[in-house]
DSSP file (Angstrom, degrees, kcal/mol; ACC not computed):
  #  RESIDUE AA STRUCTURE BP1 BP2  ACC     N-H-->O    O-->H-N    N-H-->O    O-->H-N    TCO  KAPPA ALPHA  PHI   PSI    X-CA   Y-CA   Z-CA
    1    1 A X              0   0    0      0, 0.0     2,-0.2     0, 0.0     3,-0.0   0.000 360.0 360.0 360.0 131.0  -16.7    8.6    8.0
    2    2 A X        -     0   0    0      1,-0.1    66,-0.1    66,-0.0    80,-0.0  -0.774 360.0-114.1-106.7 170.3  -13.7    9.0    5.8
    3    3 A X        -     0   0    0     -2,-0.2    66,-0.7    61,-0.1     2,-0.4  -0.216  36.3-150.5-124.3 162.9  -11.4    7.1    5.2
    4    4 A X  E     -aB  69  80A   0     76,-3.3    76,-2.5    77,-1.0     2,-0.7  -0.954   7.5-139.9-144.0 144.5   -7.9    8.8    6.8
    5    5 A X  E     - B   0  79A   0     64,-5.2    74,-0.2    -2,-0.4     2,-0.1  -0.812  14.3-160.8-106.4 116.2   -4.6    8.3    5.3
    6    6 A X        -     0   0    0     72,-2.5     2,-1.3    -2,-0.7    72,-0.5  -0.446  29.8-110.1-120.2 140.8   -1.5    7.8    8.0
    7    7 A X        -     0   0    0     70,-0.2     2,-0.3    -2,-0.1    70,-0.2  -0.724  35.1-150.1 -73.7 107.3    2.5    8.3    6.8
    8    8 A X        -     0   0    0     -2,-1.3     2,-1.4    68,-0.7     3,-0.3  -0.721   7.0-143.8 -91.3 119.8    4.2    4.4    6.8
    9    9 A X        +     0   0    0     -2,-0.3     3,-0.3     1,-0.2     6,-0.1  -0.797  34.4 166.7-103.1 100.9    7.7    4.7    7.6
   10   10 A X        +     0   0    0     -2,-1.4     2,-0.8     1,-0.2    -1,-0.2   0.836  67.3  37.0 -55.0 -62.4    8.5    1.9    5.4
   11   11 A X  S >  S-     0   0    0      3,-0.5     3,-2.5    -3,-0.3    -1,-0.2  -0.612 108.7-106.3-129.4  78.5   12.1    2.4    5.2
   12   12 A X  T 3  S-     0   0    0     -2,-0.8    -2,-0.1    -3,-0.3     3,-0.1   0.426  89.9  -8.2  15.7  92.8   13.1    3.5    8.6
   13   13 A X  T 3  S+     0   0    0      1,-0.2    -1,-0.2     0, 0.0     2,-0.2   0.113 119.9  82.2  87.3 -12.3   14.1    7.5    8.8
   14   14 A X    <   -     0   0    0     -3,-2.5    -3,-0.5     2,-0.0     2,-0.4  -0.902  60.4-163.6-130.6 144.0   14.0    8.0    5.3
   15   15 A X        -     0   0    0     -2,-0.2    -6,-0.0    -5,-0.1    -3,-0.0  -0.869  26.4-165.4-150.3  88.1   10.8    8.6    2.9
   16   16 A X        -     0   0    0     -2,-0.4     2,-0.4     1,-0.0    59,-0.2  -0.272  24.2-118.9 -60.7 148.5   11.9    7.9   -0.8
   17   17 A X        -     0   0    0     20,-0.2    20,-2.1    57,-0.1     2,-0.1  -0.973  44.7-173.8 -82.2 110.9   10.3    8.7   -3.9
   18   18 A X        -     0   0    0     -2,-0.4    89,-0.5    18,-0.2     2,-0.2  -0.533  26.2-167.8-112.0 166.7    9.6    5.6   -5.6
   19   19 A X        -     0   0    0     -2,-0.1    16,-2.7    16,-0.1     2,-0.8  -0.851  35.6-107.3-134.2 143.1    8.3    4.2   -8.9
   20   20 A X  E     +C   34   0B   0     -2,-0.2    14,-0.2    14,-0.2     3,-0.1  -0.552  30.9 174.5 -97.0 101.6    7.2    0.3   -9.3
   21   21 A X  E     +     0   0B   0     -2,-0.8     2,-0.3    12,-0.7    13,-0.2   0.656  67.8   1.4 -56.8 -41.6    9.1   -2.0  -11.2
   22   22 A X  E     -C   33   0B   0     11,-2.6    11,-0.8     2,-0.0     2,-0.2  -0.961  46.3-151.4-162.3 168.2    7.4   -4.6  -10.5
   23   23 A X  E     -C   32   0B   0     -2,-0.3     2,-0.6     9,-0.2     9,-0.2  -0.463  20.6-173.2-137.7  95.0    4.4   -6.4   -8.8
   24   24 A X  E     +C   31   0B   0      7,-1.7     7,-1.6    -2,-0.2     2,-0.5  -0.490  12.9 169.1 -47.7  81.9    4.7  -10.2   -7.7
   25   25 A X  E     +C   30   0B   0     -2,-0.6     2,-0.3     5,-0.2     5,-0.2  -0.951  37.1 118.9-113.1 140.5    1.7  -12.3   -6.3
   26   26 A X  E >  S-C   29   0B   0      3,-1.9     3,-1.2    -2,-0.5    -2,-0.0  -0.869  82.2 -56.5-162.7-155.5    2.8  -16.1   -6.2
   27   27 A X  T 3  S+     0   0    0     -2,-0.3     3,-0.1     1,-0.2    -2,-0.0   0.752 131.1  54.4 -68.2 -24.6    3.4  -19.2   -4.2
   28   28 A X  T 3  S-     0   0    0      1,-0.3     2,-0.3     3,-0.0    -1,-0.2   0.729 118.6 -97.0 -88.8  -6.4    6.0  -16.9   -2.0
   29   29 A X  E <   -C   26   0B   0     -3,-1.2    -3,-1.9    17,-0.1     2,-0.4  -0.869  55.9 -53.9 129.3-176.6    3.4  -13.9   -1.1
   30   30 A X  E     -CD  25  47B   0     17,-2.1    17,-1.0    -2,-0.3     2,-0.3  -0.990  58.0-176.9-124.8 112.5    3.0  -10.8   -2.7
   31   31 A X  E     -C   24   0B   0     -7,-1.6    -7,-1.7    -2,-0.4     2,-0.4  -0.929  17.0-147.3-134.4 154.2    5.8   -8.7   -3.3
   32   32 A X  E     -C   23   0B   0     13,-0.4    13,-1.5    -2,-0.3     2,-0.4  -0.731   3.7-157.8-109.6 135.8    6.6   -5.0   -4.8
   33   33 A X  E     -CE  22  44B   0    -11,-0.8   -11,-2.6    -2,-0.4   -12,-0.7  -0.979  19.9-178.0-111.7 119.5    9.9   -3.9   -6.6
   34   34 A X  E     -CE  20  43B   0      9,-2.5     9,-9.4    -2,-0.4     2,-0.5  -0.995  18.9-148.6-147.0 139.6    9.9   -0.3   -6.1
   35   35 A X  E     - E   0  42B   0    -16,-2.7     7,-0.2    -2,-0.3   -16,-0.1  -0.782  25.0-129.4-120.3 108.9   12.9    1.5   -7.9
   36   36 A X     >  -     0   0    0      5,-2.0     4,-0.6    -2,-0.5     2,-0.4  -0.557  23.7-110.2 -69.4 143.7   13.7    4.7   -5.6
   37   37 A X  T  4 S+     0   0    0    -20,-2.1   -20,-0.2     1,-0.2    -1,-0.1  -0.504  92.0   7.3 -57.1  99.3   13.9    8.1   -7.5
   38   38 A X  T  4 S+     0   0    0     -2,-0.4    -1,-0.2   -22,-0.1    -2,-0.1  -0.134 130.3  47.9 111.5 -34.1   17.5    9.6   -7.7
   39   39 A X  T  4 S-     0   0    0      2,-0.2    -2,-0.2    -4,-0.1     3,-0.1   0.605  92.8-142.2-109.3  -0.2   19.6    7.0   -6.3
   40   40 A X     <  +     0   0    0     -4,-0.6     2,-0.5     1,-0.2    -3,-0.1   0.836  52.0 143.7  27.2  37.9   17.9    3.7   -8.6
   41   41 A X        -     0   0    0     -5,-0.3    -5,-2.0    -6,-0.0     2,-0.3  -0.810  46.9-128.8 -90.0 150.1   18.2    1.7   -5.9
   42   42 A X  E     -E   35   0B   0     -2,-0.5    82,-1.3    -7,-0.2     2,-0.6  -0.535  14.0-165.1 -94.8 134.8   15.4   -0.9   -5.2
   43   43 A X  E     -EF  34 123B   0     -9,-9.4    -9,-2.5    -2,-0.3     2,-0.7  -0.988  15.3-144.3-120.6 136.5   13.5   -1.6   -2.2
   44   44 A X  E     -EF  33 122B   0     78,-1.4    78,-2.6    -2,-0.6     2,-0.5  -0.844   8.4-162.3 -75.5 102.4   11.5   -5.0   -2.0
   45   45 A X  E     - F   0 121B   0    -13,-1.5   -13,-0.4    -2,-0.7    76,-0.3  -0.570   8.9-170.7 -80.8  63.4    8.2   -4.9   -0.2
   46   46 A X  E     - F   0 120B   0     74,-1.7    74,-1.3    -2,-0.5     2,-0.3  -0.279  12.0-172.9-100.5 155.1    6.7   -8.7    1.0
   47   47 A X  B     -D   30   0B   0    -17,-1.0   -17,-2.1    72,-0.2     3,-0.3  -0.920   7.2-176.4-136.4 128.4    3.3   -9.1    2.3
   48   48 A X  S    S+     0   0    0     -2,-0.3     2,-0.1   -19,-0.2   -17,-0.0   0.609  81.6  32.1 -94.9 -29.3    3.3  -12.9    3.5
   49   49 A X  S    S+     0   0    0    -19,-0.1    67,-3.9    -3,-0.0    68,-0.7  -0.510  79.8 158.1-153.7  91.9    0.0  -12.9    4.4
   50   50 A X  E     -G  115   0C   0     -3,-0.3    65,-0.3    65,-0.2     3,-0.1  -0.800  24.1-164.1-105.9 150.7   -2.2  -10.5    2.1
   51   51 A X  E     -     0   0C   0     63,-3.1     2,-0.2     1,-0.6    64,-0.2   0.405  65.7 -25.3-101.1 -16.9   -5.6  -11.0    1.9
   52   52 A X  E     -G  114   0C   0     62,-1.1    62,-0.7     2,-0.0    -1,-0.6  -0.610  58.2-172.2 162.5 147.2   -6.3   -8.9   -1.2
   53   53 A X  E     -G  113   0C   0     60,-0.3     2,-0.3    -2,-0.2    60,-0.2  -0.820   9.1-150.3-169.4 174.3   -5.0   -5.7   -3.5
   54   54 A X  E     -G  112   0C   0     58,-2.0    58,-1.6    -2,-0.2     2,-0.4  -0.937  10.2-145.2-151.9 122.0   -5.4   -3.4   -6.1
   55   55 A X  E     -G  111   0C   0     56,-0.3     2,-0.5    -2,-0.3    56,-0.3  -0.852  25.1-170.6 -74.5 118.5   -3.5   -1.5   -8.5
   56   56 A X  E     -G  110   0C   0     54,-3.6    54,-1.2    -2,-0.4     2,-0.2  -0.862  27.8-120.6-103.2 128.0   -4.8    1.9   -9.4
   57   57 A X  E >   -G  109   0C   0     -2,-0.5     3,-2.3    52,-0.2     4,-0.3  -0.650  38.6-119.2 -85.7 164.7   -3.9    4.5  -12.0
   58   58 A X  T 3  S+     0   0    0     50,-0.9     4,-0.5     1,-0.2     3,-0.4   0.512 107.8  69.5 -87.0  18.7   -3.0    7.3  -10.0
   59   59 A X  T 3> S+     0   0    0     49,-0.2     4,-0.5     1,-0.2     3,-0.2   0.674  90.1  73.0 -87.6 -26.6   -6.1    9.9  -11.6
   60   60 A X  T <4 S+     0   0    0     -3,-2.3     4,-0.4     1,-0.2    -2,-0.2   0.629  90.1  57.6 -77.0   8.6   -8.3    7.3   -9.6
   61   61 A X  T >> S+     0   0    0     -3,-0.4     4,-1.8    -4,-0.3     3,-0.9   0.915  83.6  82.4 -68.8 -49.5   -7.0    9.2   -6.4
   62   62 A X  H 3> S+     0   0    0     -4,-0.5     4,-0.7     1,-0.3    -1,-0.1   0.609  92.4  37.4 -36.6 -40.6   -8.1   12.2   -7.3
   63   63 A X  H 3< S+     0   0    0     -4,-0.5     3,-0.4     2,-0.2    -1,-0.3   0.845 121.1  53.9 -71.0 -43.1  -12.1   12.1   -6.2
   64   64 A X  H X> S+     0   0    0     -3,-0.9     4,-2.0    -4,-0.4     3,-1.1   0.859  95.5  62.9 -81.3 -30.7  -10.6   10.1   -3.2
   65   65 A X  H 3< S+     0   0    0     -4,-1.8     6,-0.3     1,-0.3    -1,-0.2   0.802 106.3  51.2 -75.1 -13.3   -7.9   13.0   -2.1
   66   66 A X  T 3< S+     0   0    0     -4,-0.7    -1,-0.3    -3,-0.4    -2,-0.2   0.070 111.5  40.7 -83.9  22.0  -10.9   15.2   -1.4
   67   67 A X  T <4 S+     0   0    0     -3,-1.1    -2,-0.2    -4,-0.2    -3,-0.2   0.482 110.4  86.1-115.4 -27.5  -12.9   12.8    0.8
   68   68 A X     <  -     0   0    0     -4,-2.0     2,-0.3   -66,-0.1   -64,-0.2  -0.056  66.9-141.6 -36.9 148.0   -9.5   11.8    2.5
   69   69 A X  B    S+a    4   0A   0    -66,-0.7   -64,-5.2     1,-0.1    -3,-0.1  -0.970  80.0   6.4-136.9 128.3   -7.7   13.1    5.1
   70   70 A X  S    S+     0   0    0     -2,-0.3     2,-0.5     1,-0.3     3,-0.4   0.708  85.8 134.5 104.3  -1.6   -4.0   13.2    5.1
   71   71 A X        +     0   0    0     -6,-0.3    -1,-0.3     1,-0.2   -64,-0.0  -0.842  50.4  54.5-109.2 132.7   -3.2   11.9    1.3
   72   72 A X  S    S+     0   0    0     -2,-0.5    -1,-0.2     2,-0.1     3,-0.1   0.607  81.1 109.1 125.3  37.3   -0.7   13.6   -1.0
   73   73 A X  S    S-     0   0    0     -3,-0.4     2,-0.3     3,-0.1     3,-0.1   0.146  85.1 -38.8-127.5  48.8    2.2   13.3    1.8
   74   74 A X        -     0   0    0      1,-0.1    -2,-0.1    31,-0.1     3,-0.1  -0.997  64.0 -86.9 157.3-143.5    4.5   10.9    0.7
   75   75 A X  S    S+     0   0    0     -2,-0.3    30,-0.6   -67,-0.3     2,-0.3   0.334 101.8  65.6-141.7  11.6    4.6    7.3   -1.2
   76   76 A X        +     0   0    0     28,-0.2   -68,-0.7   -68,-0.1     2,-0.3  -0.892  61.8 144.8-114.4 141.3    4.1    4.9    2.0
   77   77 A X        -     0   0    0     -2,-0.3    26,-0.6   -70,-0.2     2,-0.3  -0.987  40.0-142.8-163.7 177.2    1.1    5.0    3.9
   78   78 A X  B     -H  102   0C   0    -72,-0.5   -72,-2.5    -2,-0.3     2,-0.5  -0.949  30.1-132.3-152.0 137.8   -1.3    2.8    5.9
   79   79 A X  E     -B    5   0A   0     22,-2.9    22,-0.4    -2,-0.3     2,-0.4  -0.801  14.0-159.4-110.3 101.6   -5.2    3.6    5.5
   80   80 A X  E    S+B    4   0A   0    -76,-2.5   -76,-3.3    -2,-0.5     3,-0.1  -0.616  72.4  15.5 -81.8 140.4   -7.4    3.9    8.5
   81   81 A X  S    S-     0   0    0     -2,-0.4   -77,-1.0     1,-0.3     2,-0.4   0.703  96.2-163.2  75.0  97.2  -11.3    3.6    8.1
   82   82 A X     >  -     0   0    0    -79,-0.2     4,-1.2     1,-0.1    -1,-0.3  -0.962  37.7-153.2-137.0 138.9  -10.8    2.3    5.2
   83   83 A X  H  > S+     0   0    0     -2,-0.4     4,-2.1     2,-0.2    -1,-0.1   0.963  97.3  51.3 -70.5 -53.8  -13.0    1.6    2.1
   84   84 A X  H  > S+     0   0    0      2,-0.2     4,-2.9     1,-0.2     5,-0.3   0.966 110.7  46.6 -61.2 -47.1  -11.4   -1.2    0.5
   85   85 A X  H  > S+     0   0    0      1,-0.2     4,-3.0     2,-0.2     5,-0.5   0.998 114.9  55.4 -64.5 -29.2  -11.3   -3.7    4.1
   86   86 A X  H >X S+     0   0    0     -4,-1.2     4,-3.0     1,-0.2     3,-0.7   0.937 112.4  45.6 -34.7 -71.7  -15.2   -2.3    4.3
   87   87 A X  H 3X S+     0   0    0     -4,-2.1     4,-1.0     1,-0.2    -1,-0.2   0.854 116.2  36.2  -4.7 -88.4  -15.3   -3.8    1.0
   88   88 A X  H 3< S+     0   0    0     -4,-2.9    -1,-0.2     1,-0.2    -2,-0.2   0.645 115.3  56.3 -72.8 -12.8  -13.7   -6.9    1.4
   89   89 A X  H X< S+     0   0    0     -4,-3.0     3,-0.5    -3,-0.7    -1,-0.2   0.773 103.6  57.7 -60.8 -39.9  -15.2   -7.7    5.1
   90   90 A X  H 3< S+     0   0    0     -4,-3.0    -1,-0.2    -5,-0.5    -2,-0.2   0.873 100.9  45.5 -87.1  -6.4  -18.1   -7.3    4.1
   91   91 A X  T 3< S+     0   0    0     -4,-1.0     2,-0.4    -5,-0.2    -1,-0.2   0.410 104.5  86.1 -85.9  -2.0  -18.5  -10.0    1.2
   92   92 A X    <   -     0   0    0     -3,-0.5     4,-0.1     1,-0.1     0, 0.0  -0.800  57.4-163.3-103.3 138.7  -16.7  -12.7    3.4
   93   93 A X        +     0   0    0     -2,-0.4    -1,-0.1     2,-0.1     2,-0.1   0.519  67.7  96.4 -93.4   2.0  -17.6  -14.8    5.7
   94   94 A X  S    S-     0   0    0      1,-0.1     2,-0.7     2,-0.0    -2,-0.1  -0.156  78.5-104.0 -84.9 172.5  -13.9  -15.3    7.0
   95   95 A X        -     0   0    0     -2,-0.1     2,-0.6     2,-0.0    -1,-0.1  -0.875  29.0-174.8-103.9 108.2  -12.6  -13.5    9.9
   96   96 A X    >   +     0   0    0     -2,-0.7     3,-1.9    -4,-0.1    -7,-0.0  -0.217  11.1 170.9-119.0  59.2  -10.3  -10.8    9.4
   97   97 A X  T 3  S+     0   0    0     -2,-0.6     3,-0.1     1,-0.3    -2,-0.0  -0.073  71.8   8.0 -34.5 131.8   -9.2   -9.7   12.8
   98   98 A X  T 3  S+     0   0    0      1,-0.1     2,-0.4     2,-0.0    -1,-0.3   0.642  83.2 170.7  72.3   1.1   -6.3   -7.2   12.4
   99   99 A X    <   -     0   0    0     -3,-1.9     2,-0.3     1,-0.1    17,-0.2  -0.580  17.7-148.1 -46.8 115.6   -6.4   -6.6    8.9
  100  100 A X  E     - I   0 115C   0     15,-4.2    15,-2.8    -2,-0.4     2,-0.5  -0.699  11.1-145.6 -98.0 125.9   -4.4   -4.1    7.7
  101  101 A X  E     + I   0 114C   0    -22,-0.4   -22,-2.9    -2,-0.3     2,-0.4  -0.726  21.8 174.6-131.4 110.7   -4.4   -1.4    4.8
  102  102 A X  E     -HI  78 113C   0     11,-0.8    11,-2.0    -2,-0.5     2,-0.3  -0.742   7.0-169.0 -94.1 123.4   -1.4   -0.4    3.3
  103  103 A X  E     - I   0 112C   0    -26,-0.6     2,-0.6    -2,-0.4     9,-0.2  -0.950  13.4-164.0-137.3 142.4   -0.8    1.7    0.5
  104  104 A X  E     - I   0 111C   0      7,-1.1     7,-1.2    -2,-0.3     2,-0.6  -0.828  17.0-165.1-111.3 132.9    1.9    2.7   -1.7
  105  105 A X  E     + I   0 110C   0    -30,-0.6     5,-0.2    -2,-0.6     2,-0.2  -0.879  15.5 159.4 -76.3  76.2    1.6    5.9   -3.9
  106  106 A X        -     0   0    0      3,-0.9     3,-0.3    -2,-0.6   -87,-0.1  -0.602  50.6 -78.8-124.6-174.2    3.5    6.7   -6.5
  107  107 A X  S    S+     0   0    0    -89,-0.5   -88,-0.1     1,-0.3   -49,-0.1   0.785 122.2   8.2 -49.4 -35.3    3.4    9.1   -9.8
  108  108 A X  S    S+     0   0    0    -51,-0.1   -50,-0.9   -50,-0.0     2,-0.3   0.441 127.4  43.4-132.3  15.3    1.5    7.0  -11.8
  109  109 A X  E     -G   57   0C   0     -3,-0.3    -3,-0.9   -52,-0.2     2,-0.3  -0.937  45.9-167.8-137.5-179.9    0.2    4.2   -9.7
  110  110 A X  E     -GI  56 105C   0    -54,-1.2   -54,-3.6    -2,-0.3     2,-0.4  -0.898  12.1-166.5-139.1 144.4   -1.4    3.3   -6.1
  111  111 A X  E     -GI  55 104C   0     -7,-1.2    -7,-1.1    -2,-0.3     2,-0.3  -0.972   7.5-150.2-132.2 142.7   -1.5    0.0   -5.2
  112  112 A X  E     -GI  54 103C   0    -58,-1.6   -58,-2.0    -2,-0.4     2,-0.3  -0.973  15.6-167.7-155.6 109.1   -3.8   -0.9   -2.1
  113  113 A X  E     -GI  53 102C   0    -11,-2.0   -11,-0.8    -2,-0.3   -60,-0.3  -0.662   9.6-162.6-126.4  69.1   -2.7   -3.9    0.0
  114  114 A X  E     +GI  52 101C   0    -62,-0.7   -63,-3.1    -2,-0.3   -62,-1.1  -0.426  24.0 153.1 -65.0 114.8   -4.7   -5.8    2.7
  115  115 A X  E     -GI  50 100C   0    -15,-2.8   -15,-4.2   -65,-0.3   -65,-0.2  -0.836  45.7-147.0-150.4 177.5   -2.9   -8.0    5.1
  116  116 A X  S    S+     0   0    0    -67,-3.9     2,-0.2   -17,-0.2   -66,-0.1   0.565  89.5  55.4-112.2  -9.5   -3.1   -9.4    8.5
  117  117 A X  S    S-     0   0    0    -68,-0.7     2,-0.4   -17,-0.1   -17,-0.2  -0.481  93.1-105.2-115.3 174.9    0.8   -9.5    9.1
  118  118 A X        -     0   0    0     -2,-0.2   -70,-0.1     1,-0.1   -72,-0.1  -0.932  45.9-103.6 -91.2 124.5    3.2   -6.4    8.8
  119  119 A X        -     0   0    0     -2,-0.4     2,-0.6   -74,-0.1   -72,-0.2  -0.028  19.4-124.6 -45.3 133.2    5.5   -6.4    5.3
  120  120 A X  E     -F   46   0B   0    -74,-1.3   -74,-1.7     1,-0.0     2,-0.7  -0.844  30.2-163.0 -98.3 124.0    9.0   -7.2    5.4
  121  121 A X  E     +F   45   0B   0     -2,-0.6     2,-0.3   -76,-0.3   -76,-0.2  -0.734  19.1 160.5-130.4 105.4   10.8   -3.9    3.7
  122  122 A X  E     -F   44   0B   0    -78,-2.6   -78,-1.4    -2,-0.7     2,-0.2  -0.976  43.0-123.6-144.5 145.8   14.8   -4.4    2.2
  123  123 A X  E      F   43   0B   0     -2,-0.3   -80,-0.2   -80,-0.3   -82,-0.0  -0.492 360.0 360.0 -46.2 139.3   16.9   -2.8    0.1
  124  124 A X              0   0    0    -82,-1.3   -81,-0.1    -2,-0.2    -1,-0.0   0.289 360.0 360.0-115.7 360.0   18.1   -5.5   -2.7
């Protein structure tokens, strides 16, 4: 089974080119600064309750956009059949109902985000 990669319309009607400014895990959650392409406005990404992510340089896509289905259309996405919750399910003993895997793509990074809630997504 492969793993199949879905367009997340992140920012409602509209599907920016982004690049990451910055990436935040702390007491408040785990949040993304991602600095949209042409207009250098910022969008803020929170995940309130992630369970675990990954940062990627984006060459490690390459083997993965030919086992994939569905990758190389945008910079939002959420990741069915997914390797990484395989991954992380299986090493756990916790229960990770509804876990969700979101990932955001850009030119030189992917970052790969597992959470149980849906992200809250604003312009700053």
């Amino acid at each position: 089974m492969s793993q199949k990669y879905e367009v997340w319309d992140a920012v409602e009607g509209q599907h920016p080119s982004v690049s990451i400014d910055a990436l935040i895990d702390d007491w408040e959650g785990f949040r993304l600064l991602l600095r949209e392409y042409g207009t250098e406005r910022v969008i803020r990404v929170a995940f309130d309750r992630h369970v675990a992510y990954q940062c990627r340089d984006e060459t490690d896509l390459d083997g993965e956009a030919s086992r994939s289905k569905g990758l190389m259309r945008g910079c939002f996405y959420i990741v069915k059949d997914s390797e990484f919750v395989a991954r992380v399910t299986a090493d756990t003993p916790r229960d990770y109902a509804g876990i969700r895997h979101f990932a955001i793509i850009t030119d030189a990074n992917c970052v790969d985000i597992l959470s149980l809630s849906d992200p809250t997504v604003e312009y700053l």
